[in-house]
C-alpha positions as CSV (number, residue, x, y, z in Angstrom):
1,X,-24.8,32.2,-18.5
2,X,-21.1,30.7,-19.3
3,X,-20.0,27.8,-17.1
4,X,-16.7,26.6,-18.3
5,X,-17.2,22.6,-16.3
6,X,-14.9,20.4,-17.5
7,X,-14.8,16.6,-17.0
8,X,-12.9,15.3,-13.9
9,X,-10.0,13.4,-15.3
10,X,-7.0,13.5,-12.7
11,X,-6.5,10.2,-10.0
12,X,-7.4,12.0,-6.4
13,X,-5.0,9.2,-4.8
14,X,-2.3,10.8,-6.6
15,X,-3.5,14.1,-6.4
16,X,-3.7,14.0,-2.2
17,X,-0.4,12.5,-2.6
18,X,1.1,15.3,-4.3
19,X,-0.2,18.0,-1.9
20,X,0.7,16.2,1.2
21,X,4.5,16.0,-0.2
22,X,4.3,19.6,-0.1
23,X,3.7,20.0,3.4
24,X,1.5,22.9,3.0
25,X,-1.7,22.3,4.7
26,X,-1.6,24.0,8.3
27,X,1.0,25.5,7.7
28,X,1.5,29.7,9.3
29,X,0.4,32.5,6.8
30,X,2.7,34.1,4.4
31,X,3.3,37.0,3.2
32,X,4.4,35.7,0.1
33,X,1.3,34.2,-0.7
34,X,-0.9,36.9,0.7
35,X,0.7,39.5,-1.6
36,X,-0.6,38.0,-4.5
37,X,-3.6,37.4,-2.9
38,X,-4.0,40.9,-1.9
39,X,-3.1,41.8,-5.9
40,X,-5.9,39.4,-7.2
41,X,-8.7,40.9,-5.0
42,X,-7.6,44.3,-6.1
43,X,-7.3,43.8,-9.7
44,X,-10.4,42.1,-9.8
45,X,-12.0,44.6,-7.4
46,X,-13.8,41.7,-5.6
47,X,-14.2,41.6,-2.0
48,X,-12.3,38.5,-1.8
49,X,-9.7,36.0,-2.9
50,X,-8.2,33.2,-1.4
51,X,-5.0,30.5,-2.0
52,X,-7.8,27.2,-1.6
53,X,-5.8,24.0,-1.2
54,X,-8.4,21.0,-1.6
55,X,-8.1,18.6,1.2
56,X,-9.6,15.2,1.8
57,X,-12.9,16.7,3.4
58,X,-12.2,20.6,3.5
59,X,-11.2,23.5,1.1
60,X,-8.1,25.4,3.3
61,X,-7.3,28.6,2.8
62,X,-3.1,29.0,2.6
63,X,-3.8,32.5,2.3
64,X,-7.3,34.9,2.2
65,X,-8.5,38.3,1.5
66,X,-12.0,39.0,3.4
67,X,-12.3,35.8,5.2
68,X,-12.5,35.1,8.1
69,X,-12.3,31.2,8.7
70,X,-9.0,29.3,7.4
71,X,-11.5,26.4,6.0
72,X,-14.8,25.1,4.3
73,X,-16.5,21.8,3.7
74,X,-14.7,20.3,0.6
75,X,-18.5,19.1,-0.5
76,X,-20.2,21.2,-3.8
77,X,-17.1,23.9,-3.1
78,X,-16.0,25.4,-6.8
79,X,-12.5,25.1,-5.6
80,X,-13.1,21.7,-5.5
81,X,-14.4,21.1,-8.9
82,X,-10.9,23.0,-10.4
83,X,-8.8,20.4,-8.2
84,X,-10.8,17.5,-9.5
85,X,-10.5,18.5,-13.1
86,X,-7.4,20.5,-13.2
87,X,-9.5,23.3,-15.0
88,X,-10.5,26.5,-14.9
89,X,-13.7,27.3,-13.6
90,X,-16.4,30.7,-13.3
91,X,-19.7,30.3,-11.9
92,X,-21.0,33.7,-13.1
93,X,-24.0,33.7,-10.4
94,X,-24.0,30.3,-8.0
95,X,-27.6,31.3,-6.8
96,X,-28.5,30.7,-10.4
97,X,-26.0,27.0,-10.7
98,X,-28.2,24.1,-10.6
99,X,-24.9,22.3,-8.9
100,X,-23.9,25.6,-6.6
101,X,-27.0,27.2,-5.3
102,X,-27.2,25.2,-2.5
103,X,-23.5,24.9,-1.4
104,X,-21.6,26.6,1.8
105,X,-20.6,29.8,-0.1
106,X,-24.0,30.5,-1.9
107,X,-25.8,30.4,1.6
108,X,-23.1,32.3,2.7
109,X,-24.2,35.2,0.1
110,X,-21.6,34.5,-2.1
111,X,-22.6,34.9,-6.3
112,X,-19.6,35.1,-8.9
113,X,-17.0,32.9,-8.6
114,X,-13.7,32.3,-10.7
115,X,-10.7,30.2,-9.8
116,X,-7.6,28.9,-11.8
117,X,-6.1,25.8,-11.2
118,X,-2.7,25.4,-8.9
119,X,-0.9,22.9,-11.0
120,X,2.5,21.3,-10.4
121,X,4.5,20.2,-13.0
122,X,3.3,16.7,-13.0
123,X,-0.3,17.8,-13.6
124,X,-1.7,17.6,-10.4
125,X,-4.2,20.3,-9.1
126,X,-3.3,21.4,-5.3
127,X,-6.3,23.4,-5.2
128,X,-7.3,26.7,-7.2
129,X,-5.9,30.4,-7.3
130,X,-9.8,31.8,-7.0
131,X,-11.5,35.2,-6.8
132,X,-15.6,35.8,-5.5
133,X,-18.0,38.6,-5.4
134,X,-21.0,39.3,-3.5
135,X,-22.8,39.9,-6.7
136,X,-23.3,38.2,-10.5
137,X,-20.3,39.1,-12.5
138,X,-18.5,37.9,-16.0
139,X,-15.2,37.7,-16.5
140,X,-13.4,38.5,-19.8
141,X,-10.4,36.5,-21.5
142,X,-7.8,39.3,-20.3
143,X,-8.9,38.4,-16.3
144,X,-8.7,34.9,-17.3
145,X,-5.7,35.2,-18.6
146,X,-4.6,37.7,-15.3
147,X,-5.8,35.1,-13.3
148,X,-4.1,32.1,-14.4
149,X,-1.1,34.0,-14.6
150,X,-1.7,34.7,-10.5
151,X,-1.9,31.1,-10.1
152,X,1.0,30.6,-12.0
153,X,3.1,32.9,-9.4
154,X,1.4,30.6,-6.4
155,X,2.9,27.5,-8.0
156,X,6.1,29.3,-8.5
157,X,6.2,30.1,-4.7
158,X,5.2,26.8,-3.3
159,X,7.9,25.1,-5.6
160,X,10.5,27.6,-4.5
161,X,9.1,27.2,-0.7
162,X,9.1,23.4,-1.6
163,X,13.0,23.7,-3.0
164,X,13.8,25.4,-0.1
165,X,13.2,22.9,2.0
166,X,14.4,19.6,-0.1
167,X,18.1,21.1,-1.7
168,X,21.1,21.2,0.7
169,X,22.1,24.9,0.5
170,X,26.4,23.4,0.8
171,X,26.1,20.9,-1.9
172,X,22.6,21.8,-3.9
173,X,22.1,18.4,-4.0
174,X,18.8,17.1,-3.1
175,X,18.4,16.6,0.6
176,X,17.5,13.7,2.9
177,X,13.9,14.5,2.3
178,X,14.2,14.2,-1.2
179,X,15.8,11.2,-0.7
180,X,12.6,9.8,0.9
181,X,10.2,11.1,-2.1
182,X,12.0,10.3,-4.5
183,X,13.0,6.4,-3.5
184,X,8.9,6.0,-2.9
185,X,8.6,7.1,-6.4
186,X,10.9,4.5,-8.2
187,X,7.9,2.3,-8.6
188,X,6.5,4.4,-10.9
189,X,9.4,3.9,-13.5
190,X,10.8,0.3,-12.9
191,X,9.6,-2.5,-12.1
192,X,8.3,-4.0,-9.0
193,X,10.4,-6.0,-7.3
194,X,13.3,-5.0,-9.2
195,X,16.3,-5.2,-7.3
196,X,18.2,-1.6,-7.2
197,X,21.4,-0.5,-5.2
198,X,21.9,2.3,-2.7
199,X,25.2,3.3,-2.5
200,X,26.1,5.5,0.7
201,X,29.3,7.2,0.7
202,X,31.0,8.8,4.5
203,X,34.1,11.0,3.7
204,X,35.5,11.2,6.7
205,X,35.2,9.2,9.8
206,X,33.2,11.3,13.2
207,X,36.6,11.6,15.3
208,X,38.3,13.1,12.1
209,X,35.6,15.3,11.7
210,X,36.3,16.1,15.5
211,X,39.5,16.7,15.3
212,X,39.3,18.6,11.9
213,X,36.3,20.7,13.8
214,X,38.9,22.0,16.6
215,X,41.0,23.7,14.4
216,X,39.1,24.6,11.1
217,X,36.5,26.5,10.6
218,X,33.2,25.5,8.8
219,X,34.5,26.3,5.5
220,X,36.4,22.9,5.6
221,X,34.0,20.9,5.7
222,X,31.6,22.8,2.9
223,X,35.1,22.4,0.9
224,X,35.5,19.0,1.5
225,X,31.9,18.2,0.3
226,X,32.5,20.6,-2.7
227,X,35.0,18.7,-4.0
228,X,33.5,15.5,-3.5
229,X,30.9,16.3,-5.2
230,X,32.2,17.3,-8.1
231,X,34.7,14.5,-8.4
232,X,31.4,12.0,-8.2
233,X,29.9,13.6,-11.1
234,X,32.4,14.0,-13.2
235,X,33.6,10.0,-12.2
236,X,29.7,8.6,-12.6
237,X,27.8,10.9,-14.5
238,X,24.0,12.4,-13.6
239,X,21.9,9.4,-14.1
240,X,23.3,8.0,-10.4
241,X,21.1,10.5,-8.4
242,X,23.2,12.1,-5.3
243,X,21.4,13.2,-2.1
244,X,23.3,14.8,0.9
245,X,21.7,13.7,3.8
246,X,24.2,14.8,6.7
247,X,27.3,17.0,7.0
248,X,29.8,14.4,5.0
249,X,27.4,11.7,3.9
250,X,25.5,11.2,1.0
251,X,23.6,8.3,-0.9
252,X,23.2,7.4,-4.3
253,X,20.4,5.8,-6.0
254,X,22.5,3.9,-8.7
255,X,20.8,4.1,-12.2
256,X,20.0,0.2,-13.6
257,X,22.7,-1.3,-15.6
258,X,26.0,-1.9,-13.2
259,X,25.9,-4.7,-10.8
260,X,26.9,-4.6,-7.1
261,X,30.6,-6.5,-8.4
262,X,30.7,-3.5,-10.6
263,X,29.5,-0.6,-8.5
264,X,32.4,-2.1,-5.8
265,X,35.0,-2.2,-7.7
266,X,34.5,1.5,-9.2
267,X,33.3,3.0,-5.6
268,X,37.4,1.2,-4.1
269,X,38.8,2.8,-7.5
270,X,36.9,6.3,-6.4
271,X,37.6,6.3,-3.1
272,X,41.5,5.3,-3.4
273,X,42.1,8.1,-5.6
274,X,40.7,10.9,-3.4
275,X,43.7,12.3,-2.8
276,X,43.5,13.7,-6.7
277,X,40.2,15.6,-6.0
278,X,40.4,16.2,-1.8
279,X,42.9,18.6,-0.7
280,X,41.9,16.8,2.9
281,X,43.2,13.7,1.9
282,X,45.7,13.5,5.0
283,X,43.4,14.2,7.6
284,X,40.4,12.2,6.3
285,X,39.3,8.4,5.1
286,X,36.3,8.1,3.4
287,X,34.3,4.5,3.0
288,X,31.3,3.5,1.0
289,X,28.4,0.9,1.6
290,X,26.6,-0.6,-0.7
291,X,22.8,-2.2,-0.1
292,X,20.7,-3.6,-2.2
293,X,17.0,-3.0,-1.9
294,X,13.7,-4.4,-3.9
295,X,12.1,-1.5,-5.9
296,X,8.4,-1.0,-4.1
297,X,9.3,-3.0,-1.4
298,X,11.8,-1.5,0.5
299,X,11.5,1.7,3.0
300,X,13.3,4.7,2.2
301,X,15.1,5.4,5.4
302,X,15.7,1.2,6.1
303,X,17.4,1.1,2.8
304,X,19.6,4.5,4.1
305,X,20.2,2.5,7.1
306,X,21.5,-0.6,5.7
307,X,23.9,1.1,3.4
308,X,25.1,3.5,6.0
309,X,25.7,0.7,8.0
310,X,27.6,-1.2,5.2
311,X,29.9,2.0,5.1
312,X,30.4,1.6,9.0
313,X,31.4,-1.9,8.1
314,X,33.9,-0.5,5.9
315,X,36.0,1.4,8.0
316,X,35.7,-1.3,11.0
317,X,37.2,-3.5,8.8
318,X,39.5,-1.4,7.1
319,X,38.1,-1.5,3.6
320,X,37.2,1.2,1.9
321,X,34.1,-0.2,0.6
322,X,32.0,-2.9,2.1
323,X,28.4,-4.4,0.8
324,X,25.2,-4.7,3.6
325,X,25.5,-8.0,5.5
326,X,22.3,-9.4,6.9
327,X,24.4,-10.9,9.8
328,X,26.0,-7.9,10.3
329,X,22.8,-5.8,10.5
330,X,21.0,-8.4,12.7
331,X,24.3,-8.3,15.3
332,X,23.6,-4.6,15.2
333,X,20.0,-4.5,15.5
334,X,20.3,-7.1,18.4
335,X,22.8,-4.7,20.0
336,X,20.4,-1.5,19.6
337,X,17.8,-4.4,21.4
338,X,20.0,-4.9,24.4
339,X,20.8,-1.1,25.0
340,X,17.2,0.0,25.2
341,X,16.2,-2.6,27.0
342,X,18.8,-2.7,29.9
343,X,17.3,0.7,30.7
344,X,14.1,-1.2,31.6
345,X,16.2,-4.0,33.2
346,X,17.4,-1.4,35.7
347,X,14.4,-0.5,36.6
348,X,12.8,-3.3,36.6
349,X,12.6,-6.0,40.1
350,X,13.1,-9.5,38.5
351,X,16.2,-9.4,35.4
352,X,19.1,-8.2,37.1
353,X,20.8,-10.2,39.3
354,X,24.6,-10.6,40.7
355,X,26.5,-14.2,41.0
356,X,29.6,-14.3,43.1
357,X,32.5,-16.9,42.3
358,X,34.8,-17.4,45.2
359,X,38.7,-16.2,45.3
360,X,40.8,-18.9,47.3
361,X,44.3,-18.1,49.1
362,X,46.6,-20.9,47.6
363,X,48.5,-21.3,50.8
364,X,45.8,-21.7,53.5
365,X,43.4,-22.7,50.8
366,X,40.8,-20.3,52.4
367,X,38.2,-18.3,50.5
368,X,39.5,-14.6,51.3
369,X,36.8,-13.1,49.0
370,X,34.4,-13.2,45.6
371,X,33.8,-11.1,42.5
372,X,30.6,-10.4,42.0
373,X,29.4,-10.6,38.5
374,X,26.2,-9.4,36.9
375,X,23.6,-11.6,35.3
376,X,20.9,-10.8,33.6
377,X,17.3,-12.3,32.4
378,X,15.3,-10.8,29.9
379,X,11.5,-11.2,29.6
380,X,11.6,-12.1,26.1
381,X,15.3,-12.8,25.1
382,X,16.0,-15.1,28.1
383,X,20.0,-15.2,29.9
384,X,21.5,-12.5,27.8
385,X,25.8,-13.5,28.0
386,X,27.7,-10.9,30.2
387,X,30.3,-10.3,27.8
388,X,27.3,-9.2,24.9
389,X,25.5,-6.5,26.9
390,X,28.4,-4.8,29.3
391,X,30.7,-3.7,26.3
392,X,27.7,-2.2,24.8
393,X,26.5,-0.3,28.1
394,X,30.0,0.1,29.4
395,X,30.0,2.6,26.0
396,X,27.0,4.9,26.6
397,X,25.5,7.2,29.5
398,X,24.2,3.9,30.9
399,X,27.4,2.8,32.3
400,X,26.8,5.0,35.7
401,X,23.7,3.7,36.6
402,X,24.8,0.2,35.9
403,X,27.7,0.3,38.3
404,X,25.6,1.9,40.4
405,X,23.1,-0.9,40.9
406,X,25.8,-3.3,40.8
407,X,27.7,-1.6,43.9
408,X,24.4,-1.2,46.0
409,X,23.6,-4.8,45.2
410,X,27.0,-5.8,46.1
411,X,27.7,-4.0,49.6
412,X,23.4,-4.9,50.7
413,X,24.9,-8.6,50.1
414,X,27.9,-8.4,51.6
415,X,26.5,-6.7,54.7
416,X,24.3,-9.5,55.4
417,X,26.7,-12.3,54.6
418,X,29.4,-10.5,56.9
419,X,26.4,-10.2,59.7
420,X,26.3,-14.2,58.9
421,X,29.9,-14.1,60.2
422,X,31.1,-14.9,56.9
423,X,34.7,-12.5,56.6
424,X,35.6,-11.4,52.9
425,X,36.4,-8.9,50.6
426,X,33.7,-8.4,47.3
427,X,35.2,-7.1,44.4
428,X,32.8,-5.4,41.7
429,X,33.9,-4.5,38.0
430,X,33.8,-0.5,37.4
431,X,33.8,0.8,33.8
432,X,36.1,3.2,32.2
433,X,33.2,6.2,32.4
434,X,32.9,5.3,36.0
435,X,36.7,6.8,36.1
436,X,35.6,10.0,34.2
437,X,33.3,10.9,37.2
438,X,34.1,13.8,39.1
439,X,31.8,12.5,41.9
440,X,32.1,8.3,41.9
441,X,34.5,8.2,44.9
442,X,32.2,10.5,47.5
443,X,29.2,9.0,46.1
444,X,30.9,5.6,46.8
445,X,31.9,6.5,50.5
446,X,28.4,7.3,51.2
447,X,27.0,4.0,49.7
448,X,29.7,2.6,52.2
449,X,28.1,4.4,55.1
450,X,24.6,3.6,53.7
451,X,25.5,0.0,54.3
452,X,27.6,-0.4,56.8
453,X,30.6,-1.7,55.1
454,X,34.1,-0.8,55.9
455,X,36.0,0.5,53.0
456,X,38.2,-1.8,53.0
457,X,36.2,-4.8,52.4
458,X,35.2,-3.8,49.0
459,X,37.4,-4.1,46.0
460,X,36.8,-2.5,42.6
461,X,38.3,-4.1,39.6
462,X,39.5,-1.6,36.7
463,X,41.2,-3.1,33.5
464,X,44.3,-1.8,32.5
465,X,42.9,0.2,29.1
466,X,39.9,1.8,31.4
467,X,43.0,3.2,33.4
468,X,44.5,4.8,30.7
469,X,42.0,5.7,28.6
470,X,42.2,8.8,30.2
471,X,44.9,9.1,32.2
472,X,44.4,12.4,34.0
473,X,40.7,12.3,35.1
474,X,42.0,8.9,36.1
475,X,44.3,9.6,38.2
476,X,41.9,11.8,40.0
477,X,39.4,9.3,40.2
478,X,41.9,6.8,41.2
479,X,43.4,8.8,44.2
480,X,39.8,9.6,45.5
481,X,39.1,6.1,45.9
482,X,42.2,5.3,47.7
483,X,41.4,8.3,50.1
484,X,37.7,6.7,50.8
485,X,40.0,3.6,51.7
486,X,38.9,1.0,49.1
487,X,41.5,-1.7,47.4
488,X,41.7,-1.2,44.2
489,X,42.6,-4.4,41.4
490,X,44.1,-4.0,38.0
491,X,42.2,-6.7,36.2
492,X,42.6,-8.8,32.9
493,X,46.9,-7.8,33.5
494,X,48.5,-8.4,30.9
495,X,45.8,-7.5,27.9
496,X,45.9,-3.8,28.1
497,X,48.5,-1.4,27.5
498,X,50.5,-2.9,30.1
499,X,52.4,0.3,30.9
500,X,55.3,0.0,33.2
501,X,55.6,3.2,34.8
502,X,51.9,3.7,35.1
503,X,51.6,0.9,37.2
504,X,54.4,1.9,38.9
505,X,52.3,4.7,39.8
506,X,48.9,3.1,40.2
507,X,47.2,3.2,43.6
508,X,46.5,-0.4,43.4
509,X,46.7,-3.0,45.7
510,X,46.4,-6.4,43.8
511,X,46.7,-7.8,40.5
512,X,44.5,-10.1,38.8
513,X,46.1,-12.0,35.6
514,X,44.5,-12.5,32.8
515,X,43.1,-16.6,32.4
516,X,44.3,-15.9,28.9
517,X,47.7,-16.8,30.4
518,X,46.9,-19.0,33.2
519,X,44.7,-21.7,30.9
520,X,46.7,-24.7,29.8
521,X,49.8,-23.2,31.6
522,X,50.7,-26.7,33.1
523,X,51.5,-27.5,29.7
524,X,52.9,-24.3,28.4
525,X,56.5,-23.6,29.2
526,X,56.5,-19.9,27.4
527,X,52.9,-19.1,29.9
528,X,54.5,-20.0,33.2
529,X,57.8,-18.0,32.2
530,X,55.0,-15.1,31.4
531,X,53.3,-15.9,34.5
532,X,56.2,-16.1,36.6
533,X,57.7,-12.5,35.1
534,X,54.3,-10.6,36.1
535,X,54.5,-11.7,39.4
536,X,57.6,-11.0,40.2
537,X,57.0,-7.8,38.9
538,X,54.0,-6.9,40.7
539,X,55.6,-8.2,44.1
540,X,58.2,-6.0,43.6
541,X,55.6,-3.0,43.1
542,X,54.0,-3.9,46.3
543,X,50.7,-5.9,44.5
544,X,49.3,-9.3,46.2
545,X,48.8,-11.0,43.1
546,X,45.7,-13.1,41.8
547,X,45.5,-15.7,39.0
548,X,42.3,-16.0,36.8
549,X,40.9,-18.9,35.2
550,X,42.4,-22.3,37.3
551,X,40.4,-24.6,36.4
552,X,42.4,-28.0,36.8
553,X,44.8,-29.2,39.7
554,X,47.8,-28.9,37.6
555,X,47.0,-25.1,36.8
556,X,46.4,-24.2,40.7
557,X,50.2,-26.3,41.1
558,X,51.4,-24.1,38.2
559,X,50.4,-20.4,39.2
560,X,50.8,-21.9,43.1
561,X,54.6,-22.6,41.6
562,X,54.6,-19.1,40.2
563,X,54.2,-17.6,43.6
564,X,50.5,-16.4,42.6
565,X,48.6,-15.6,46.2
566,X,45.3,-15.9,45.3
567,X,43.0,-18.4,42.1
568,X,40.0,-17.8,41.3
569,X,38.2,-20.1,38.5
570,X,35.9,-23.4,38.1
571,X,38.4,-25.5,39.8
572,X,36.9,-24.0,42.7
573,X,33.2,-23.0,41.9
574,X,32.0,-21.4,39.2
575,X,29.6,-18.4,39.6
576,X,27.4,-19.3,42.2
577,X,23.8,-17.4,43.8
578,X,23.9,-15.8,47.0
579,X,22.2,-18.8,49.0
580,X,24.3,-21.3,47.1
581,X,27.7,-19.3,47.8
582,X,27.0,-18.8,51.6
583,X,26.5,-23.0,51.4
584,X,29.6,-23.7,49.2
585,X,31.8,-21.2,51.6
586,X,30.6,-23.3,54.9
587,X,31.0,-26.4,53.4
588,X,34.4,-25.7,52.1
589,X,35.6,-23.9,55.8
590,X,34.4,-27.1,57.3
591,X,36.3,-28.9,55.3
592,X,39.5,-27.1,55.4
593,X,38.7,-27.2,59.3
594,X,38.6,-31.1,59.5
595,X,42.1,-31.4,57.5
596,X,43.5,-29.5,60.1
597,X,42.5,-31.7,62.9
């Protein structure tokens, strides 16, 4: 009896590693893998062969000629043995092998058994390429060889299936999941802790791609990447390993040697000649980030982040490269914070609230109405500003059911203060994607029914950029509301685009200055003149006009002297809850009530 056992000498940590990376356990049947599995049992005229991949606990079967199950118990199984010692292994007759005779296949009736190892090329042993009779058999050096040779043809498949899967069929660089493997396996040649750079490089911006997408087929974009590719390697040689991990973005992993000063300044030099290797170099800008990571400390796809966030830094600020900023990222992370959890703030019965701050006429001094303002109070973060979470949602899907709540909150209050015998007018803020829906004003008229409210007692406030943004779906939007019978404001005047014969145009009914202009204008000769100009001009356009931000005597005198109509600001009140607000507004038409006497 031969038994060719050799000593186990291969780490199984590494070896589990290896196959996992593969991604070939579980995976569907192939017929590439059970052709050659097919030819072994043939050849060999044995009853059955099998592709074994050795698991933690189990011996699965990637592909398997007269077998039935996909699996075994990984305990005394031959395949096994080759995995652990990378070897190949016969078992001439296992009911006669002291170590066999009692394992899963012998009881299963099973007697010869051969099997070459699956090797990759860094030595580790997947599993074996394995043969097995029914009865006691040798095997001669040609089979051996035959058999090693199938094996071989395995491991050619899995790394082509493998390749498939990890090279970007445009580029043939490595891919994003390369990326990932291969950053995990930088500890293995430099030292821990080390601190390495990831250099991320964009090559055009998303709304040139857009634009470039309308007109151009796909084979711009594979040109564009061509090019850039080979102007990269030819400008920083191979040792700087390229991965393209989206359409027009790749990272490098910069080889030791060139510090982030250096890689900077050589990335700008790139980048500003691309128009000698990029025939797009009209149409597109590309930007690079750089981040610095710790060698076997650092994720893989936190490190991607980081740097492709550095490059988003880069074309905010006009740059063409920019290096990661830890304030930057934080700012950004918070962000991301606020945006999923406003979701939960909506839907949740105790963070969002509204605050209303009182609008006064400045020649009876009355208050004619509030804006109501949105507040909001998070479990964890505490009173998160206004002006840090609505130009974040005011940007994404979220924006409807924002104003939503806001408007429903708004009219339930001002239904039960105007049951109070309180008379006003509430104005609420509306978002430029509020404008873009085809539906917003007839599902507003029927919040106004759902309430009770007359139309014209609520007021929605739209900035002059939200207006234009989109002029035509605007429009429409704009014209529907006026129909339902709502006033409509043009809010923070002056700041926008400021477009005279839009607002000529405008169904609008008042305008609310910006308190950009209106603070310190008792003391500013050029901000009354300002002042004075808008309201002239939107009296003569048919606007009542309100001034934003009075918060001293001599300010109210000032816009009052402008020939303003309305103020609104902390001379007054500031923002103030409902039960507070219904006490100010008594207080105050008391007052005025007592003067008049």
């Amino acid at each position: 009896m031969t038994v060719h056992r050799p000593m186990i000498c291969h780490p199984e940590a590494a070896r589990l590693d290896a196959l996992r990376k593969l991604d070939l356990l579980d995976t569907p049947p192939s017929e590439a893998f059970d052709r050659i599995t097919r030819m072994a049992a043939q050849v060999f005229g044995l009853p059955i062969a099998a592709v074994s991949l050795t698991d933690t606990d189990r011996q699965w079967f990637k592909s398997r000629v007269g077998v039935e199950h996909w699996s075994i118990p990984r305990e005394r199984a031959p395949c096994a043995t080759v995995a652990e010692s990378a070897s190949f292994l016969v078992i001439p007759d296992l009911a006669e092998d002291p170590e066999f005779r009692d394992s899963h296949l012998a009881r299963c009736g099973i007697r010869f058994y051969a099997g070459a190892p699956l090797t990759t090329r860094e030595g580790h042993a997947l599993g074996a390429m394995c043969v097995l009779g029914t009865a006691p058999r040798q095997i001669t050096d040609a089979e051996r060889s035959l058999l090693a040779d199938l094996a071989a043809m395995v491991m050619a498949q899995i790394e082509l299936q493998h390749a498939m899967g990890r090279l970007d069929p445009i580029s043939g660089l490595p891919n994003r999941n390369q990326y990932i493997d291969d950053f995990s396996d930088l500890a293995k040649d430099r030292p821990r802790g080390e601190t390495g750079l990831a250099l991320f490089v964009q090559l055009a911006g998303p709304e040139q791609l857009a634009s470039a997408a309308r007109v151009m087929n796909s084979s711009y974009v594979d040109a564009l990447v061509a090019e850039a590719v080979r102007s990269f390697r030819a400008e920083f040689g191979s040792a700087n390993k390229m991965y393209h991990v989206a359409a027009t973005q790749f990272v490098v992993l910069a080889a030791p040697g060139i510090t982030q000063d250096e890689w900077r300044g050589r990335l700008r030099g790139w980048l500003q000649g691309h128009h000698a290797w990029s025939t797009s170099r009209f149409v597109t800008t590309p930007a690079a980030g750089i981040a610095p990571f710790a060698v076997g400390a650092s994720d893989a796809l936190d490190v991607l982040r980081i740097a492709q966030g550095a490059a988003q830094d880069a074309y905010a600020s006009g740059a063409l490269v920019a290096v990661h900023s830890s304030v930057q990222d934080a700012a950004y992370r918070r962000r991301f914070t606020l945006l999923a959890e406003f979701g939960n703030a909506l839907e949740a019965s105790n963070q969002l609230r509204l605050v209303y701050q009182p609008r006064i006429d400045l020649a009876t001094g009355d208050c004619v109405g509030a804006e109501a303002l949105l507040r909001w109070c998070h479990p964890g973060l505490g009173a998160v500003p206004p002006g840090e979470f609505m130009p974040i949602v005011e940007q994404t899907s979220m924006a409807r059911p924002a104003t939503a709540w806001v408007i429903d909150a708004a009219l339930r209050q001002l239904r039960a203060w105007l049951d109070a015998g309180i008379d006003m007018t509430l104005s609420v803020n509306v978002a430029a994607p509020n404008l873009l829906e085809a539906d917003f004003a007839a599902t507003l008229g029927e919040r106004l029914c759902a309430h009770g409210v007359a139309p014209h007692r609520l007021e929605l406030e739209i900035t002059e950029s939200a207006a234009m943004g989109n002029q035509a779906a605007a429009d429409g939007t704009l014209a529907a509301l006026h129909a339902v019978g709502v006033r409509i404001a043009i809010d923070d005047f002056g700041t926008g685009y400021s477009s005279l014969s839009y607002l000529q145009s405008i169904p609008a009914h008042v305008v609310k200055i910006d308190q950009s202009f209106v603070r310190g204008i008792e003391a500013d000769e050029r901000k009354r003149a300002l002042v004075g100009a808008m309201v002239s001009l939107s009296h003569d356009l048919g606007y009542r006009v309100v001034a934003e931000g009075v918060e001293t005597e001599a300010a109210a005198a000032a816009v009052r002297a402008a020939g303003c109509d309305e103020a609104q600001g902390w001379l007054y009140a500031r923002a103030l809850e409902p039960a507070d607000f219904a006490g100010w507004h008594a207080a105050r038409t008391a007052g005025l009530a007592a003067l008049a006497l």
